[in-house]
KOLSETOR-633750 format. One record per residue (C-alpha): residue number from 1; residue in one letter; chain; x, y, z. Coordinates in Angstrom, 3 decimals. Example, Ala and Ser with C-alpha at 12.3 -4.5 7.8 and 13.67 -1.06 7.14 Angstrom:
<sites>
+-----+------+------+----------+----------+----------+
| pos | code | unit |        u |        v |        w |
+-----+------+------+----------+----------+----------+
|   1 |    A |    A |   12.300 |   -4.500 |    7.800 |
|   2 |    S |    A |   13.670 |   -1.060 |    7.140 |
+-----+------+------+----------+----------+----------+
</sites>
This chain:
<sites>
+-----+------+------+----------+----------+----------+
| pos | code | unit |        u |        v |        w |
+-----+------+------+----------+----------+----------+
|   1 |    X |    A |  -54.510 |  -15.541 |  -90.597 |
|   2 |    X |    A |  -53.030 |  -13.072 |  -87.950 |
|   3 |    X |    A |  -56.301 |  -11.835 |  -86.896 |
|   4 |    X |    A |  -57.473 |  -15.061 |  -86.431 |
|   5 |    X |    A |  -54.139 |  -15.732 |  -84.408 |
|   6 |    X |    A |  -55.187 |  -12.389 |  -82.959 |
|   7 |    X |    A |  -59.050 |  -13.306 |  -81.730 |
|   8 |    X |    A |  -57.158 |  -16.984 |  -80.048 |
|   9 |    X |    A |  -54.589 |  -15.452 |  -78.025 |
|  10 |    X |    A |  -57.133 |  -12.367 |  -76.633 |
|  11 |    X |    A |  -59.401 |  -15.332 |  -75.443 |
|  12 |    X |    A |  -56.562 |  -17.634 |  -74.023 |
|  13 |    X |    A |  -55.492 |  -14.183 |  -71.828 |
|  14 |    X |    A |  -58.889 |  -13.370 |  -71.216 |
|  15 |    X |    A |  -60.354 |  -16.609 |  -70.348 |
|  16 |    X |    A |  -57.488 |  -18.809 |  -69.669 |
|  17 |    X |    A |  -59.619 |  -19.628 |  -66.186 |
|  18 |    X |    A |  -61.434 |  -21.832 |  -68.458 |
|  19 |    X |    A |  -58.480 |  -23.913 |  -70.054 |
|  20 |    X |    A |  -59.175 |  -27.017 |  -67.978 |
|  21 |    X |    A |  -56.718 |  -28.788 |  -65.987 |
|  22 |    X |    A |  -57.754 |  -31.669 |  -65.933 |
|  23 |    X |    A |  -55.682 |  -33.389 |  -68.746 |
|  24 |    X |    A |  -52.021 |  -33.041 |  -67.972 |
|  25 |    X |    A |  -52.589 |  -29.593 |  -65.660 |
|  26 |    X |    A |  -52.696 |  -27.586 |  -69.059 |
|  27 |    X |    A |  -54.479 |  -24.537 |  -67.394 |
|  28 |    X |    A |  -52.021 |  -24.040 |  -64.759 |
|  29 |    X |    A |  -49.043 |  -24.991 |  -67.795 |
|  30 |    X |    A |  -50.590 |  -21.779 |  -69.777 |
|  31 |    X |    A |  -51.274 |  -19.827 |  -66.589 |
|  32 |    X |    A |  -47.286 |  -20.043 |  -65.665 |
|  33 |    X |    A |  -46.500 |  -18.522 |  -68.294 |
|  34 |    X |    A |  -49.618 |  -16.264 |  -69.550 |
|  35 |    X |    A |  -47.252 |  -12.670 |  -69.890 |
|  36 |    X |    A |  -44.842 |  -14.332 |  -72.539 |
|  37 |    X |    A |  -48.258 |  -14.387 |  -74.301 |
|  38 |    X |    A |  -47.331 |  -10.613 |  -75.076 |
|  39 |    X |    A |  -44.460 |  -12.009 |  -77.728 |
|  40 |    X |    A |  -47.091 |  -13.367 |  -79.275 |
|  41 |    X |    A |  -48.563 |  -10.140 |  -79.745 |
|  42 |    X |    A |  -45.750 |   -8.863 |  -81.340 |
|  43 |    X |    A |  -44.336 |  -11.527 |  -83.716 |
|  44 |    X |    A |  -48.230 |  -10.865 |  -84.893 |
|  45 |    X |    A |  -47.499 |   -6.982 |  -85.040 |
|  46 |    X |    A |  -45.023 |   -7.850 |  -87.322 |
|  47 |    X |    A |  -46.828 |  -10.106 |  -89.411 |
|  48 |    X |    A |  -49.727 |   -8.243 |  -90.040 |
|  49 |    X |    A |  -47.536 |   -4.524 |  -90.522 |
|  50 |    X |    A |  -45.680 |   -7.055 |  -93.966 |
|  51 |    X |    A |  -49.346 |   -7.907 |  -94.785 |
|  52 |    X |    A |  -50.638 |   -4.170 |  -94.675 |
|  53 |    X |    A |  -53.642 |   -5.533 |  -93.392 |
|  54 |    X |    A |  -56.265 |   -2.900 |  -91.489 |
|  55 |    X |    A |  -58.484 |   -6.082 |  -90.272 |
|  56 |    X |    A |  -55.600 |   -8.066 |  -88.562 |
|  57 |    X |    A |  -54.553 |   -4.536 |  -86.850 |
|  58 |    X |    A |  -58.157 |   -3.865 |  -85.579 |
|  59 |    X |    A |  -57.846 |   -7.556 |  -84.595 |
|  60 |    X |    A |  -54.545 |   -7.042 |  -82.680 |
|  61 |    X |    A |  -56.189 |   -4.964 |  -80.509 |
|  62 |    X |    A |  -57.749 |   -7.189 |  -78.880 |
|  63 |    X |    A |  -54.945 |   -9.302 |  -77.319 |
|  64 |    X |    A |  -53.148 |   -5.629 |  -76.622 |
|  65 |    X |    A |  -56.032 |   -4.780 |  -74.205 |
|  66 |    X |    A |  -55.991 |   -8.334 |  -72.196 |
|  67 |    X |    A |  -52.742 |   -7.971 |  -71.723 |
|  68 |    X |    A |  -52.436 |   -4.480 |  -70.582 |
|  69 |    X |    A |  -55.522 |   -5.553 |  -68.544 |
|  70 |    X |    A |  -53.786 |   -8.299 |  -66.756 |
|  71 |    X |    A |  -50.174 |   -7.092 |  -66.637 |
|  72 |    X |    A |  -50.089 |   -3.046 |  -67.467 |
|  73 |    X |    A |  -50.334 |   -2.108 |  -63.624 |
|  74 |    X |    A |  -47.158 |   -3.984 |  -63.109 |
|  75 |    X |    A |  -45.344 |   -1.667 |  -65.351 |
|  76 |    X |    A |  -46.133 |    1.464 |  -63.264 |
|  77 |    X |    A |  -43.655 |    2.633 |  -61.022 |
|  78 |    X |    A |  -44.258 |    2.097 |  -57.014 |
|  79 |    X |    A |  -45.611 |    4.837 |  -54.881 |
|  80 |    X |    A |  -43.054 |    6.490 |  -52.752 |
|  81 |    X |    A |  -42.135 |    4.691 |  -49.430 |
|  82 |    X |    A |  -44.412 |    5.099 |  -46.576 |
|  83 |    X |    A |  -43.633 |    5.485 |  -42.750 |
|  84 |    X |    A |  -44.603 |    2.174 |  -41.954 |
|  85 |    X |    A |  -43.220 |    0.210 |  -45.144 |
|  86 |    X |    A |  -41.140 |   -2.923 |  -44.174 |
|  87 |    X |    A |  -38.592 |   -4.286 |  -46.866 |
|  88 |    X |    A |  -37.960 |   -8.328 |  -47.143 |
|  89 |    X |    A |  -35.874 |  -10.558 |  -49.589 |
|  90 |    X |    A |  -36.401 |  -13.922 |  -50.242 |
|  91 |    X |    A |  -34.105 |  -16.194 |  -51.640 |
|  92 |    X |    A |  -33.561 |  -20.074 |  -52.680 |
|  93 |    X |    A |  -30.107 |  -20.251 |  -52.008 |
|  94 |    X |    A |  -29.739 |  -23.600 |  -53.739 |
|  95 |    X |    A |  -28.276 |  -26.745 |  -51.864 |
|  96 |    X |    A |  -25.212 |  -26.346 |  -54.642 |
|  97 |    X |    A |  -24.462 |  -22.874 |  -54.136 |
|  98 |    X |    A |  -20.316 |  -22.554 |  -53.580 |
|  99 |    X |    A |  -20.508 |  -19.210 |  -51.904 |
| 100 |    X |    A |  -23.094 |  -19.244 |  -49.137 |
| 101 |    X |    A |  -21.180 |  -16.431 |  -47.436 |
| 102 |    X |    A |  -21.073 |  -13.983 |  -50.950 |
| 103 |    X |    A |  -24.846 |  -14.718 |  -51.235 |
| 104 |    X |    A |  -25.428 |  -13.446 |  -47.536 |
| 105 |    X |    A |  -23.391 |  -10.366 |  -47.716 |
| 106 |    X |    A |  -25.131 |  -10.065 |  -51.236 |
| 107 |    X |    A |  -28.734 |  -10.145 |  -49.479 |
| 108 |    X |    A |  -27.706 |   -7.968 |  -46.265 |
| 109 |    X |    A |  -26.301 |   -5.385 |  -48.470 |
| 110 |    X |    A |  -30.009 |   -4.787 |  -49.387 |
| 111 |    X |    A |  -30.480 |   -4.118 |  -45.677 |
| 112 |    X |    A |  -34.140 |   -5.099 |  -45.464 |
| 113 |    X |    A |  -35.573 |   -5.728 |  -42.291 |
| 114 |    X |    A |  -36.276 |   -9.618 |  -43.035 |
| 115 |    X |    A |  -34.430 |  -12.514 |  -45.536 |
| 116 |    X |    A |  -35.785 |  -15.425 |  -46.364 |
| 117 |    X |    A |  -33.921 |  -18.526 |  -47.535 |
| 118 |    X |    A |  -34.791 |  -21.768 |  -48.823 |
| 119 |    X |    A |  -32.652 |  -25.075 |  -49.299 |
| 120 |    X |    A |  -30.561 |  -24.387 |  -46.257 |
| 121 |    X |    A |  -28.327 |  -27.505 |  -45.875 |
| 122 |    X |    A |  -25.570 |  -28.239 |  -43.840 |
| 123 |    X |    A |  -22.601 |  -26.899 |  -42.671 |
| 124 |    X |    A |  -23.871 |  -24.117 |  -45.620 |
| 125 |    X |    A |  -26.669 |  -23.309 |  -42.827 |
| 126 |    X |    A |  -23.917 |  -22.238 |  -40.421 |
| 127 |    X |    A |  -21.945 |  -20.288 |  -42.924 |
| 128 |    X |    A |  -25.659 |  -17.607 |  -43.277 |
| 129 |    X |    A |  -25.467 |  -17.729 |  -39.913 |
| 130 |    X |    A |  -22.660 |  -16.625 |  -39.000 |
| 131 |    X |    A |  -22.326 |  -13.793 |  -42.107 |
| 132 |    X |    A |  -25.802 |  -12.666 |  -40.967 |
| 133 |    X |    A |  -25.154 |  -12.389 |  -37.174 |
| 134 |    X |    A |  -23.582 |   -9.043 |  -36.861 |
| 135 |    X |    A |  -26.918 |   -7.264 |  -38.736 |
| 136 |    X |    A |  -29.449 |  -10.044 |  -38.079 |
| 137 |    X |    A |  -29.323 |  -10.985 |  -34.731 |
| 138 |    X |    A |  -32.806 |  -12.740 |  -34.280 |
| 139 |    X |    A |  -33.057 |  -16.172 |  -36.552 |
| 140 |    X |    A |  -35.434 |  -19.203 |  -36.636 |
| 141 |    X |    A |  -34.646 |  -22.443 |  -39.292 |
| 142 |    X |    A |  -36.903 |  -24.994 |  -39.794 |
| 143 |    X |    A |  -35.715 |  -28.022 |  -41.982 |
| 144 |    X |    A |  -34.478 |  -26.345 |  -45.125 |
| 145 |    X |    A |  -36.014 |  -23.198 |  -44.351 |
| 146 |    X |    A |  -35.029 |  -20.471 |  -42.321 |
| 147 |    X |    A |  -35.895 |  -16.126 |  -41.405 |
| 148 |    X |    A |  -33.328 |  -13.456 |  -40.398 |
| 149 |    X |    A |  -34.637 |  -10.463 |  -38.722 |
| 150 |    X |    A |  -33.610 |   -7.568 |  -37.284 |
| 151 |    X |    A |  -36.235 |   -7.487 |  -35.147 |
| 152 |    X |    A |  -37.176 |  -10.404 |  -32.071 |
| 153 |    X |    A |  -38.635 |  -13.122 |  -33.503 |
| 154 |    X |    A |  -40.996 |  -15.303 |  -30.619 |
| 155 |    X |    A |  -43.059 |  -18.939 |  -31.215 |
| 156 |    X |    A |  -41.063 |  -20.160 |  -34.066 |
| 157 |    X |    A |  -42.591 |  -23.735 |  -34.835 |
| 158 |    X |    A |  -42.526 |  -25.944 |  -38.114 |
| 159 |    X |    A |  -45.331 |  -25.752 |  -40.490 |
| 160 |    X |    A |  -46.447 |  -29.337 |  -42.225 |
| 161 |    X |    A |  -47.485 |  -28.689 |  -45.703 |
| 162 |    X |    A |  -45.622 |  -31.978 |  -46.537 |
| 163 |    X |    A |  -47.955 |  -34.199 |  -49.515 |
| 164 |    X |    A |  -49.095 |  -37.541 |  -48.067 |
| 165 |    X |    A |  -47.166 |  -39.797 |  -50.204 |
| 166 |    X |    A |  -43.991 |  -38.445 |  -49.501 |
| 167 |    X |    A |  -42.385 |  -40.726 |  -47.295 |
| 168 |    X |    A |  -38.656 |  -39.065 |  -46.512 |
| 169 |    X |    A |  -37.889 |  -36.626 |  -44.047 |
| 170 |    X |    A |  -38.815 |  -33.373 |  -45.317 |
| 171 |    X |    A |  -39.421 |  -30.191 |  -43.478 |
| 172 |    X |    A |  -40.275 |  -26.922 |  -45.588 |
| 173 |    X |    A |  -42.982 |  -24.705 |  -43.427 |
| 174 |    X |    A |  -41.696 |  -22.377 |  -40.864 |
| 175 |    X |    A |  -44.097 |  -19.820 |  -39.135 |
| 176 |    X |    A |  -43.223 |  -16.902 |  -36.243 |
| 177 |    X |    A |  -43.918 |  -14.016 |  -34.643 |
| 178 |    X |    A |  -41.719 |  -10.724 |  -35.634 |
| 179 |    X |    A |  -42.214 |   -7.863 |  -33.180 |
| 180 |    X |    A |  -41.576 |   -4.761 |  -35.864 |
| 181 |    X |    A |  -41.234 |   -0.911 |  -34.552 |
| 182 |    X |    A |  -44.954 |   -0.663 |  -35.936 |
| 183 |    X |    A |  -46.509 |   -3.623 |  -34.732 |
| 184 |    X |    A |  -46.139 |   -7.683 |  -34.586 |
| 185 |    X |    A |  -46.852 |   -9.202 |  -37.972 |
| 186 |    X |    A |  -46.827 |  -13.251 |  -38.129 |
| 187 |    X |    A |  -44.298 |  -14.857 |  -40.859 |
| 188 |    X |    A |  -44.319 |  -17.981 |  -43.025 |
| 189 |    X |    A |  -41.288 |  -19.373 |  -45.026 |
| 190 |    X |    A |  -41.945 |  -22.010 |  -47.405 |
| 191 |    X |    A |  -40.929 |  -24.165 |  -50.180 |
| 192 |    X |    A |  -43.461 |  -25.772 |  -51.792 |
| 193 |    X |    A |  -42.461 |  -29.106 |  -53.977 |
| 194 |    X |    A |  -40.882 |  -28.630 |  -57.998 |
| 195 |    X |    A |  -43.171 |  -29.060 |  -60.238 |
| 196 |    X |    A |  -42.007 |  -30.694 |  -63.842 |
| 197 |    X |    A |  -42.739 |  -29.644 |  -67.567 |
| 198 |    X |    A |  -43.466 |  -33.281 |  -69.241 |
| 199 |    X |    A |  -44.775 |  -34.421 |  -72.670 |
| 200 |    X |    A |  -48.128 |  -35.084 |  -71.067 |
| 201 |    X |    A |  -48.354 |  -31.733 |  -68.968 |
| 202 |    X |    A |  -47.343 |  -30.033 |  -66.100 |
| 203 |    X |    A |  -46.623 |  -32.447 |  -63.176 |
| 204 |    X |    A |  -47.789 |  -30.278 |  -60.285 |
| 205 |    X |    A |  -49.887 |  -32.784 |  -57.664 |
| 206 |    X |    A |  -47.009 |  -32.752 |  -54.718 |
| 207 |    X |    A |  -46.568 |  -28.835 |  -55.144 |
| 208 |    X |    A |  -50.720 |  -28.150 |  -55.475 |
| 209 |    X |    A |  -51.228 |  -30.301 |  -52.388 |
| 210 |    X |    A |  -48.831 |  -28.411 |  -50.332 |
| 211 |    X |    A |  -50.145 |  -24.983 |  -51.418 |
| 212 |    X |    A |  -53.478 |  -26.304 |  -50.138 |
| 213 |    X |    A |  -52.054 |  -27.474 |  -46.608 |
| 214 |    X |    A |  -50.307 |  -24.165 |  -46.189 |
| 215 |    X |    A |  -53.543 |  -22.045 |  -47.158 |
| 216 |    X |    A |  -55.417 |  -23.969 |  -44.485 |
| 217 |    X |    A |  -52.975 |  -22.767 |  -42.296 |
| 218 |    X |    A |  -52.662 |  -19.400 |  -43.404 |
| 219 |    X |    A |  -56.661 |  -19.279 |  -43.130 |
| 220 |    X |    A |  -56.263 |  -20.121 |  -39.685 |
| 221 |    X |    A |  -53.902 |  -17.007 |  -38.641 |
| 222 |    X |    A |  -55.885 |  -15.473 |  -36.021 |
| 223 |    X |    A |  -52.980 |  -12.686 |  -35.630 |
| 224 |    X |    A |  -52.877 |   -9.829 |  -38.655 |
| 225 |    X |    A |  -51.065 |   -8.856 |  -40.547 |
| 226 |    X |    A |  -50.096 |  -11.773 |  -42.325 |
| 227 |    X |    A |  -46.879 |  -12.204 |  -44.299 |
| 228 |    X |    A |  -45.836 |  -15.392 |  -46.748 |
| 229 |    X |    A |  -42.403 |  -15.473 |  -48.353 |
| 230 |    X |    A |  -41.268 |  -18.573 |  -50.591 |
| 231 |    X |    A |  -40.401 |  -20.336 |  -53.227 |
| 232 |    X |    A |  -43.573 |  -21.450 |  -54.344 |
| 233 |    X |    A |  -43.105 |  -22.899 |  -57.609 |
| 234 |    X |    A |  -45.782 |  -21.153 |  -58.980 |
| 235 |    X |    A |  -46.602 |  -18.313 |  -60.675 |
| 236 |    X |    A |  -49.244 |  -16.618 |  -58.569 |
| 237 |    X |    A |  -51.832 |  -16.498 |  -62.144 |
| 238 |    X |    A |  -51.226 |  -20.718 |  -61.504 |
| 239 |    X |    A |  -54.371 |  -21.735 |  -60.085 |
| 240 |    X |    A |  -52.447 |  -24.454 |  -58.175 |
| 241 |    X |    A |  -51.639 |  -21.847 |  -56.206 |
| 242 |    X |    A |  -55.150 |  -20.327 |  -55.692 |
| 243 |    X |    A |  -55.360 |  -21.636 |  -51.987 |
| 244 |    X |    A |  -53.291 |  -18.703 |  -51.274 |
| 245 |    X |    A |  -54.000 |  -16.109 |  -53.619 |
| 246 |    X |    A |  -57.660 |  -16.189 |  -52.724 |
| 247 |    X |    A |  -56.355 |  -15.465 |  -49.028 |
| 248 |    X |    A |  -53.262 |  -13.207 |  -50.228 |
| 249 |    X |    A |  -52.397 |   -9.912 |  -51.804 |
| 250 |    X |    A |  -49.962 |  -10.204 |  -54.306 |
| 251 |    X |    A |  -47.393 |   -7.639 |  -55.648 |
| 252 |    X |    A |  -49.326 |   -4.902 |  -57.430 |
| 253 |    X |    A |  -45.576 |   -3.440 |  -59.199 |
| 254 |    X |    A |  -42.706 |   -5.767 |  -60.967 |
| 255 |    X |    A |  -42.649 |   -8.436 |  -62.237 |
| 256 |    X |    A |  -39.491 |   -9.961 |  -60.929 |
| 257 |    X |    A |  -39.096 |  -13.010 |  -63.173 |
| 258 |    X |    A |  -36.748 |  -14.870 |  -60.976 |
| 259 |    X |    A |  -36.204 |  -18.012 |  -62.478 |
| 260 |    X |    A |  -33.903 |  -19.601 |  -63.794 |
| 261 |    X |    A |  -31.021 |  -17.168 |  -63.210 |
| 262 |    X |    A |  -29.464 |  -17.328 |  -66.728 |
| 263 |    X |    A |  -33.107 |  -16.861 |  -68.537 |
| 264 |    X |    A |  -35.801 |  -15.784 |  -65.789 |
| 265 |    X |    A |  -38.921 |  -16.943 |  -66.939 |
| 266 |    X |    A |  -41.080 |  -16.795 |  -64.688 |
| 267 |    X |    A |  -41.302 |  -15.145 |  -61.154 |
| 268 |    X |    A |  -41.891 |  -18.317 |  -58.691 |
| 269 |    X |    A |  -40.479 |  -16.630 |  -55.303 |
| 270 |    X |    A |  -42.922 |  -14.857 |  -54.260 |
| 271 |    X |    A |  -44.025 |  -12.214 |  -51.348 |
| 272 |    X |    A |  -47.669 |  -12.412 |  -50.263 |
| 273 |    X |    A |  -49.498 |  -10.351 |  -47.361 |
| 274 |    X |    A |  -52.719 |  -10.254 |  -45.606 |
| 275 |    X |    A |  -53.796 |   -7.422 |  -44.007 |
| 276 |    X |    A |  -50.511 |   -5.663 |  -45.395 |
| 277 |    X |    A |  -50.009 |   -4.413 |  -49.517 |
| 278 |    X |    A |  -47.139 |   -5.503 |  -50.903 |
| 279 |    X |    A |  -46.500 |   -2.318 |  -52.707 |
| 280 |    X |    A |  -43.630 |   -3.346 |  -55.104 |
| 281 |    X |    A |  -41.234 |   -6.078 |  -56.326 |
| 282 |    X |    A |  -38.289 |   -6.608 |  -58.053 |
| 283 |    X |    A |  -35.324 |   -8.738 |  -58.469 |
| 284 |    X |    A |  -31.320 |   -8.351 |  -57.120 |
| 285 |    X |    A |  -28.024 |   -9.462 |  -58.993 |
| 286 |    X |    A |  -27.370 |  -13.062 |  -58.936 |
| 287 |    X |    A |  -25.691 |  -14.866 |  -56.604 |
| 288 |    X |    A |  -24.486 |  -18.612 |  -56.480 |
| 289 |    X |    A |  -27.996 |  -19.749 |  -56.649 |
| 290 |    X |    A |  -29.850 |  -21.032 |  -59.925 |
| 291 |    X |    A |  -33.084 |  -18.739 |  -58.587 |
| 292 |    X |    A |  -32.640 |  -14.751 |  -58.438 |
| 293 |    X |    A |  -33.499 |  -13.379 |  -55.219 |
| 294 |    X |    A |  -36.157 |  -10.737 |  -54.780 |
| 295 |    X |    A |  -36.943 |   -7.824 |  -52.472 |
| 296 |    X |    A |  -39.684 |   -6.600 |  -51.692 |
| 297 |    X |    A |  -42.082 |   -3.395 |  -50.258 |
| 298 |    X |    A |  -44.401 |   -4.075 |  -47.778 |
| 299 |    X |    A |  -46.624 |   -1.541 |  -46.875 |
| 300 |    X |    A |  -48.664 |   -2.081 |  -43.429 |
| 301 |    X |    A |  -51.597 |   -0.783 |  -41.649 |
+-----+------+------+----------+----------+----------+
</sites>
C-alpha cells in the first residue's frame, strides 16, 4: 500500500497541471499547497521503514525526485549580493493591526530601499506615514495600497484590477515610476481579492479575475524593468495566478511561507520582476498583522 501511495503522490507533483479546475477550482486547491505534499513523503518513509519493504522504498523515490525537482532549488542558499541588487518588503499590514507605528519601525529596520503595504485604512494610513517619513521620504497610496521609497517616485496613478461584479468602492492597484541609483524601474502594489477554502472547492473567481486584469496591465509595461509586489492570494504554483507568472520571474531561493502568522502555510505575498531576478526571499518577525512580511533581493540588469 505505500508504494501505491508512493506512485499517486509522484504523479499529483508531477502532473498536478492536469488536475482540472473545473469542479470546485481543485487544481489551483492542490497547487496552493503542492510542497506540504513532501509530509506526505515522509509519513510514507515511515510507513514503509515498519514494513521493511524494498518495493515501497524503490517506490518512494519517485515522489522524492518531483519534489526536489519542483522545490530543491529553493533550499539553496542565495548568491552573494550584487552591485546593483535592490532590497524590498512587502507587507499586509491588516486593517486590525493595533500597532501601525511598531510594524513600520519593524519594516524600516530592514532598511530596504522600497516597502510595500496593503490594507492601509484610516487614520492607521497617517500613522506609516509619519513613522516612515524621516527614512522614506518619497510615498504614493492608492486606495488601500500604498509604496515607500527612498528614492523619487514620478506618475503614480491607480491601477483597476477591480472584478466586474463588485459593486463597492474598492481601490487595490497602484503603479509608479522609482528613479533608483542604477536606473528607473516601474512598480505595482496590489491586493488581489481572498479567496475561500469551501466544502465544494476553492472559491477563487473575484481573485483569478483580478490577476488577469493586472497581467494585462503588466503586459502592457512598455518601461523595463518591471517590478510587482502584493498580496496576491496565491501561491505562485496556483494557476489562477498564471496571468502573471507567465509574464514574471518568481523567487528562485526561500520559500517564505507567510501566511497565517501563527501557522504559515503558504507564501501568498509575493515579489515578482520582469526584466530583473529576484534572487532570494524570505520572511521577517511578526508584527501586528495576521500575514508575515517578506523581504526580498532583487537583482537588476
Amino acid at each position: 500500500m505505500p508504494a501505491v501511495f508512493a506512485v499517486l503522490t509522484a504523479g499529483l507533483m508531477a502532473f498536478h497541471r492536469a488536475v482540472p479546475n473545473s469542479a470546485g477550482r481543485l487544481g489551483s486547491l492542490l497547487e496552493a499547497f503542492l510542497p506540504w505534499l513532501g509530509l506526505v513523503v515522509v509519513v510514507l518513509l515511515v510507513l514503509t521503514l515498519l514494513r521493511r519493504s524494498a518495493s515501497a522504498l524503490m517506490a518512494l523515490l519517485l515522489p522524492v525526485v518531483a519534489w526536489m525537482h519542483l522545490f530543491g532549488g529553493l533550499l539553496l542558499p542565495g548568491p552573494e549580493p550584487g552591485p546593483h541588487d535592490l532590497v524590498v518588503v512587502q507587507h499586509n499590514v491588516s486593517d486590525e493591526n493595533t500597532d501601525p507605528a511598531g510594524t513600520a519601525r519593524a519594516l524600516a529596520d530592514a532598511d530596504p530601499d522600497l516597502i510595500a503595504l496593503e490594507e492601509l485604512v484610516p487614520p492607521t494610513l497617517a500613522v506609516y506615514a509619519q513613522t516612515l517619513a524621516p527614512n522614506y521620504p518619497y510615498h504614493a497610496v492608492r486606495g488601500t495600497v500604498g509604496l515607500w521609497s527612498k528614492h523619487p517616485l514620478t506618475g503614480a496613478r491607480l491601477v483597476d484590477i477591480k472584478p466586474q461584479d463588485i459593486k463597492e468602492s474598492w481601490s487595490r492597484g497602484l503603479r509608479t515610476v522609482v528613479h533608483t541609483p542604477h536606473g528607473d524601474i516601474v512598480a505595482y502594489v496590489a491586493h488581489l481579492p481572498s479567496v475561500r477554502v469551501r466544502a465544494s472547492g476553492l472559491a477563487s473567481s473575484h481573485r483569478d479575475e483580478s490577476a488577469g486584469l493586472l497581467g494585462e496591465a503588466i503586459a502592457a509595461e512598455e518601461l523595463k524593468p518591471v517590478l510587482l509586489l502584493g498580496d496576491l492570494n496565491g501561491t505562485v504554483d496556483d494557476r489562477g495566478l498564471a496571468p502573471l507568472t507567465s509574464r514574471m520571474n518568481t523567487a528562485e531561493r526561500g520559500f517564505a511561507f507567510s501566511f497565517p502568522t501563527g501557522f504559515p502555510m503558504a507564501r501568498i505575498d509575493q515579489v515578482m520582476a520582469r526584466s530583473a531576478t529576484v534572487r532570494q526571499i524570505r520572511t521577517m518577525s511578526p508584527t501586528g498583522s495576521d500575514h508575515l512580511p517578506v523581504t526580498a533581493r532583487i537583482a537588476l540588469g
